[in-house]
Phi, psi and omega in degrees: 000306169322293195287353183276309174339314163291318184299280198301004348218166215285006183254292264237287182329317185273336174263358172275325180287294186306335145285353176283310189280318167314326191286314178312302180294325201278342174250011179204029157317138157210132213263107168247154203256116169088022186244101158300338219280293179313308168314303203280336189286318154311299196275347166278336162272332152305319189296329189284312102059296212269341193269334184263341187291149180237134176293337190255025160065010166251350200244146151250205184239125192271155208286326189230062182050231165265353197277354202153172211269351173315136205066319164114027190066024175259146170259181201209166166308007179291359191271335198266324216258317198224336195241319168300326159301323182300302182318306193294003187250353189260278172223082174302347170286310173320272172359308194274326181308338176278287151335293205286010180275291171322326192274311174333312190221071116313310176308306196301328180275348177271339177294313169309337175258344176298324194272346159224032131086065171210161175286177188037235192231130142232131114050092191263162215284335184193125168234167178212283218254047155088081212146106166311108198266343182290138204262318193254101179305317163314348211211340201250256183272016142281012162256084192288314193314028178256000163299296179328319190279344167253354162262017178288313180325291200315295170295334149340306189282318200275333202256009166260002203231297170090029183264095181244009176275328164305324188295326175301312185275304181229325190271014139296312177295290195318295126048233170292334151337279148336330175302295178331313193271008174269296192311315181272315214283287147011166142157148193267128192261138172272332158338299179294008203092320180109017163281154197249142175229194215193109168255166197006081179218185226227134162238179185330289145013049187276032175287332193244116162199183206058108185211173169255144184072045186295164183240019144266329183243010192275344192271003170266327188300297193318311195306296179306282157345287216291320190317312192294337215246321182300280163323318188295344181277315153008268179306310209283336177300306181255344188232040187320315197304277188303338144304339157293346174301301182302301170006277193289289174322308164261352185114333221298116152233161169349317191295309175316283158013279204282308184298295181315293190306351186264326173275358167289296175337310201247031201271140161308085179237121193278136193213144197232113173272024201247275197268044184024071170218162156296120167290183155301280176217217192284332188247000204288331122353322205245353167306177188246157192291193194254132156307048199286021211223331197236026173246074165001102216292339175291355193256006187254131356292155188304312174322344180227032149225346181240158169291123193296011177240347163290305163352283184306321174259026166243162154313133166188164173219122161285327176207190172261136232236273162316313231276341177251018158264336152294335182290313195289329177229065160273351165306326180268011186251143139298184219244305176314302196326266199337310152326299214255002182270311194287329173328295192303305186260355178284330178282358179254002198268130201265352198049054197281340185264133177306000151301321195291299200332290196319319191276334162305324173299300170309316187284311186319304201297306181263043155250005202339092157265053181321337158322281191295327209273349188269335180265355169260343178299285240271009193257332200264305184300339159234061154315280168307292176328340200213344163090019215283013150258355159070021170214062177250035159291312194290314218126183189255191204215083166305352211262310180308317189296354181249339168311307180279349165272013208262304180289347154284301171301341172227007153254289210264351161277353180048016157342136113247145134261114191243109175097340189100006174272110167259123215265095177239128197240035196294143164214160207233124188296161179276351166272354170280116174287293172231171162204144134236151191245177172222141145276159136238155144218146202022048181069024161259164175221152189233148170268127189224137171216118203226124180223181190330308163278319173214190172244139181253115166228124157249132208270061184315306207230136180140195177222014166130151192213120177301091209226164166240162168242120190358090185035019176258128158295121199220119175278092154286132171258156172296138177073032207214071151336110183253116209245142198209125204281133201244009163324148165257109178274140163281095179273344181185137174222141192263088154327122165283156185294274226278131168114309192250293160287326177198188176233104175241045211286322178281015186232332171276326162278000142320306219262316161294303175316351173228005134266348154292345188285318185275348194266338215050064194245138173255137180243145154230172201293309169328301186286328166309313186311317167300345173258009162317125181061354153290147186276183184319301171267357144305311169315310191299294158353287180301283170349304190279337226294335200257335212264139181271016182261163198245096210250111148316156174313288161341294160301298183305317173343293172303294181319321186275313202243036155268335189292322194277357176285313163287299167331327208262350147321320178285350188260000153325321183292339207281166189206146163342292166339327199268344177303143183291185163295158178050013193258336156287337121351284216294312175309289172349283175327306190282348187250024145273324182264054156057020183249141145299165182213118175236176195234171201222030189281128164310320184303131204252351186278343209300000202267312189286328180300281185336311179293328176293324154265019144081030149222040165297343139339307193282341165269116150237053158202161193191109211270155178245115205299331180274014168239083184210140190271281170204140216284213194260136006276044173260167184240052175274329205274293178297330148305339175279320169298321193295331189301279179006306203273336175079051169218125146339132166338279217294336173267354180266136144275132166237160186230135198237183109227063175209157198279334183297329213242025170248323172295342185267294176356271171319305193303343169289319174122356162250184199305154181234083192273141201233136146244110172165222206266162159279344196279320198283322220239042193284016174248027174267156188278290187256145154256143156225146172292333183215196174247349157299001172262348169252136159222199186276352189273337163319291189309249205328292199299313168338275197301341177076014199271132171302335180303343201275136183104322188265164164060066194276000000 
């Protein structure tokens, strides 16, 4: 080395590093414009990235690099989870060498699963040689899910990559190995239905731990198993030769297989139908919430002020849990999920671990709340530069540093993969004039540069590359800038029934008013007014909530749906004629200038009103209220419509006259028009007194839409 040294002399050196680092920036430089602050924060972390990480598949990259003694130099899933994403869209050769460390102490994790009388391999929770070094179990090796995360890693590097010859050589074995130890670790609960679960393990959370069923890692198990199952067809199909290898050498048969795809298939994921949310885990729901109102700002992180079993028996979050098997298995959320999981877990989460922010960020954007997603951006990205955790004395926090490009590039670039396909969803924070970033996938490299009008991608390197932009298909040719407008334009807009399209506010109070009557109950127009926009069996509730009778389920049953037997009598009457004022003009309008139109009703009756007032034609999507989790003010019903129309949150009007459904309006993420009072609906983006006041040129100037005012 000495003598190479000499030779090439400290000019041959420095121009050898500075051609290492030129290469290095063309491929992951990320630009934000008119920010100094941001810029110096971003490019010191990558540099710091690239500098701490080992390059020879025996070294990995330790939680606080090269800077300092915190942790001991150990590595952790911050390599899989956070630091490894970064490599593989950057510098995927970093990236497979990052893998070949896992494959490298492959003997050690099968020793390891041996030591806790369980099969195949895990994984150990903190490392240097492969050996589990956490001292603290509960906290340590009850967090198996670093199996999961690292063969999430693996797929992820190949189908970024298209490198299948590591999966074939290695990142097979790891793989089924893991499986194994899912399989066994496992187990079909009778208890559950015969569905399988995984009891007493540590999920991200280390606020909660040892539980059964965390639902991060029973849905990365899932993830993991089909991958797996998935590779064994793989092999046997295109690589027979090297699957008689694997085989023989681990053992591995069909039946296992086979076994895997049935506990993915029947994997446990605990959900609370009461509050339409995924618990944490099994019990986690049933804690009393954390006194965060009485906590003292000096007493955080909680860890070093309370003892971890006062910790454990509240709802708390340390980081994020739930909030990142949605960023990570985002194929497997609705978009309502997502909305109404993070609504739930973000006030409990303390982000006492530098980990958390970036991914609260990411999820923030795309549910989009750019607000939040910009203030968890701006907690990550100088972290160290700024001390903003008072302990970069320890080393620095490699996992935040990837984390914040994490939060540009897959939050405010809206990255996914899907399929091995890249996916994009760009938004641009309001503090930002512009940003660009770079990719690679399967040795192409793209350019993405997104400012106020559009998103721009060019395909510097490669021979053409498929990609999608919020959700539309796009042919990159090399050098052939593809400029795609990111304006928000009005696509669609979405209706409330009774109140907004016609009125039957007085044919549901005929129809109640004469079963309370038959109950001998008292009902009034006052109390009809609460049942605006509510469904059928809320109503009734409210009807009966004052009556001293002792109702079975079954009888409200019967009840609700005598009542509706008479209502639906009463809608014989309806006639065109009964469409409010101005709503036909307004239909009219929006389908010459191409917006769609759907509809958001509590009414299970609504397809028949429609026909009955002849314009049912004119709707095409119309969410249907009896597969809905829960009604308004929740906003599943207006997402569910917009999913219908195949339109973005964010391109819909939805139109109410009730505070519940202006209230589900916003929680959705779109513009919010109120027909009534202001005392009632003053949390509307537009208020109007009547629907003779909407139109379409109202609708468009809301919305900023250029169109307005044209196509008359």
């Amino acid at each position: 080395m000495l003598e190479m040294a000499e030779g090439c002399g400290f000019n041959g050196l420095a121009d050898e590093q500075r051609a290492y680092l030129d290469q290095f920036w063309a491929h992951t430089d990320v630009e934000i414009k008119d920010d100094p602050a941001l810029q110096q924060g971003i490019r010191f972390n990558l540099f710091q990235l690239l500098q701490s990480t080992g390059r020879d598949g025996v070294t990995n990259i330790a939680a606080k690099g090269l800077t300092g003694e915190g942790y001991e130099g150990h590595y952790f899933w911050d390599t899989e989870m956070y630091m490894l994403p970064f490599f593989t869209y950057t510098q995927p050769e970093i990236a497979r060498k990052l893998i070949e460390f896992r494959y490298a102490t492959l003997d050690k994790a099968r020793e390891r699963a041996a030591e806790l009388s369980q099969k195949g391999a895990l994984y150990p929770w903190r490392t240097i040689d492969g050996s589990e070094n956490s001292a603290y179990f509960p906290a340590g090796t009850a967090q198996a899910h670093i199996n999961a995360d690292i063969a999430y890693g693996i797929k992820q590097y190949v189908q970024a990559t298209g490198d299948v010859e590591f999966l074939v050589s290695r990142g097979a074995e790891i793989l089924f190995e893991t499986s194994r130890f899912w399989a066994d670790l496992g187990f079909f609960n009778p208890a559950r239905g015969g569905a399988f679960c995984i009891n007493g393990i540590t999920g991200p959370d280390e606020y909660t731990a040892i539980v059964n069923n965390n639902a991060y890692t029973n849905l990365m198990v899932q993830d993991q198993l089909n991958y797996a199952y998935e590779t064994v067809q793989l092999l046997k199909l295109e690589y027979p030769a090297d699957y008689g290898r694997l085989c023989q050498a681990i053992g591995l048969t069909d039946g296992e297989a086979e076994m895997w795809k049935e506990a993915a298939d029947r994997m446990f994921i605990p959900f609370d139908e009461e509050l339409g949310i995924y618990a944490q885990d099994d019990t986690f729901l049933s804690k009393r919430k954390w006194d965060f109102e009485h906590t003292a700002a000096d007493k955080y992180p909680l860890l070093l002020h309370f003892h971890p079993l006062v910790i454990y028996r509240h709802q708390v979050l340390k980081q994020a849990d739930l909030v990142m098997a949605m960023f990570l298995l985002g194929d497997k959320f609705r978009l309502v999920d997502k909305i109404r999981n993070y609504q739930y877990y973000e006030p409990l989460t303390t982000h006492d671990s530098s980990l958390s922010p970036c991914i609260h960020s990411i999820i923030s954007a795309e549910i989009g709340n750019l607000a939040a997603a910009y203030g968890y951006f701006d907690r990550t990205v100088r972290m160290d530069l700024d001390d903003i955790n008072r302990n970069a004395k320890d080393g620095l926090h490699m996992a935040a540093m990837a984390g914040s490009w994490m939060s540009i590039v897959n939050g405010f670039g809206g990255l996914r993969q899907v399929d091995g396909m890249l996916c994009f969803n760009p938004a641009l924070p309001e503090q930002w004039q512009s940003f660009r970033f770079k990719v690679t996938a399967g040795s192409q490299l793209l350019d993405v540069s997104i400012d106020g009008e559009a998103a721009v991608y060019t395909l510097l390197e490669g021979s053409g590359l498929q990609i999608k932009h919020r959700g539309q298909p796009v042919l990159l040719l090399p050098q052939q800038p593809v400029s795609l407008l990111l304006a928000r334009q009005l696509e669609a807009v979405i209706f409330d029934l009774d109140g907004v399209i016609t009125d039957t506010a007085e044919l549901h109070y005929q129809a109640w008013q004469a079963l309370a009557d038959e109950l001998g109950i008292p009902f009034s127009r006052e109390k009809n007014e609460r049942l605006k926009g509510v469904s059928r069996k809320e109503s009734l509730d409210i009807v009966l909530e004052d009556s001293p009778l002792k109702l079975t389920a079954a009888e409200r049953l019967a009840l609700a749906e005598k009542k509706n037997v008479s209502y639906r009598q009463q809608l014989e009457q309806l006639t065109p004629a009964d469409v409010l004022p101005g709503i036909p003009e307004l239909l009219d309008s929006l389908a010459q200038r191409g917006i769609a139109c759907g509809l958001a009703s509590a009414s299970l009756n609504a397809p028949l009103i429609l026909q009955r007032l002849g314009i049912a034609g004119r709707f095409q999507a119309i969410a249907d209220p009896a597969a809905l989790q829960k009604g308004k003010p929740d906003a599943e019903i207006f997402l569910t419509a917009a999913e219908l129309l195949g339109v973005p949150p964010r391109s819909c009007i939805g139109v109410e006259d009730a505070a519940a459904g202006i209230a589900a309006i916003k929680a959705a993420g779109m513009q919010a028009v109120g027909i009534g009072s202001r005392e009632q609906l003053g949390a509307a983006d537009l208020l109007l007194t009547s629907t003779a006041e909407l139109t379409v040129e109202k609708l468009l100037a809301l919305f900023g839409d250029s169109r307005q005012g044209k196509r008359q």
